[in-house]
N, C-alpha and C positions, 0 to 999 in steps of 0.2 A: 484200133482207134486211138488217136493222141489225147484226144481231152475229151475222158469221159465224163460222166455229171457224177461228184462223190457226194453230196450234202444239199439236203433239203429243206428247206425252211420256212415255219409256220409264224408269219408276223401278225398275233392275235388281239384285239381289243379285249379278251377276257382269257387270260391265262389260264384261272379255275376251271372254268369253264370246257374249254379247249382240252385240258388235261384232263379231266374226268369223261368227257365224249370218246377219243382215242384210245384210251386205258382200258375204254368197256368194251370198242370193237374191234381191236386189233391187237395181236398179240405181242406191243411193243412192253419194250422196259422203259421207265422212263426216270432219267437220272439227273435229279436237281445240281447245277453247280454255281458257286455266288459269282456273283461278276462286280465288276466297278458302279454299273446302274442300276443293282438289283438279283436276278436268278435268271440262269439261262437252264432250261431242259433239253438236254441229251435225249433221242430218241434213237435208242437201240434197238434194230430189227430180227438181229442175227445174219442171215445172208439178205445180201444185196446194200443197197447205197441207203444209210442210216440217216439224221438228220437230228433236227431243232426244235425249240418251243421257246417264241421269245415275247414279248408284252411288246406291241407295235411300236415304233420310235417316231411314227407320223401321228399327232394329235389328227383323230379323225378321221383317218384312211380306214377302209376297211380292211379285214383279216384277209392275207393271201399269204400264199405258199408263194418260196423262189427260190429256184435251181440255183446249185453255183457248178460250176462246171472247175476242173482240174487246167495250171496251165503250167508253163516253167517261168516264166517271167510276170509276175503281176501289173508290176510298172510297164512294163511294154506292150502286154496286151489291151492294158486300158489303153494305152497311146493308139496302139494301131485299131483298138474298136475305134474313139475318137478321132481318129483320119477317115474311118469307112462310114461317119454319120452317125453316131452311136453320142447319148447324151451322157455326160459321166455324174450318177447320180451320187454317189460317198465313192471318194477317189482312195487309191493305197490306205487301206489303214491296218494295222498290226494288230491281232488277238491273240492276247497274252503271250503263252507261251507255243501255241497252234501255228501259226505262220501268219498269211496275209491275205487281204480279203479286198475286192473292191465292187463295186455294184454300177451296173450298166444300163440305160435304156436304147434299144437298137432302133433302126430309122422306123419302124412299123409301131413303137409304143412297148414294146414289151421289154419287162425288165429280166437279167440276168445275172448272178452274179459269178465275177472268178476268184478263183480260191489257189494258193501256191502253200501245200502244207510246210510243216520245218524242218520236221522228220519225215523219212521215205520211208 
């Protein structure tokens, strides 16, 4: 498979919250790191595809999980999502020192994200 899904992501209106629910029923680690806006939480599983814990960036949206799937070109696959109908919700943008990241909604509603790390 090319582009498997590596990272998952919990965009939560209560971060507290959300971190103390996970913490008590599943056997994650879960590992604070500061960011430019705040704390992002690292959610270490051990085997399998690990993930996120971030304070929602939409005033008001509710709490949802969103895949980001693996690609080799960021800027390109957003391009060619946006020729296949695909709305480009945060275009190309660079974390930190991780690689690049951009978020999609495809013609049916649902959103995606692609993720090009920076290390292999």
């Amino acid at each position: 498979m090319g582009n498997p899904f590596v990272h998952v992501e919990l965009n939560t209106t209560d971060v507290g919250k959300a971190k103390n629910f996970y913490s008590k029923l599943f056997d994650w680690e879960l590992e604070d790191m500061p960011m430019e806006n705040g704390t992002y939480t690292m959610i270490k599983v051990g085997k399998g595809t690990g993930g996120g814990l971030i304070k929602h960036p939409v005033p008001g949206a509710p709490s949802s999980w969103l895949a980001y799937v693996r690609v080799d070109d960021v800027a390109a696959a957003t391009k060619k999502a946006k020729s296949l109908g695909a709305i480009v919700m945060k275009d190309v943008t660079e974390v930190m020192d991780a690689g690049w990241l951009s978020i999609i909604v495809d013609p049916t509603g649902a959103a995606i994200g692609l993720w090009k790390p920076k290390a292999e």
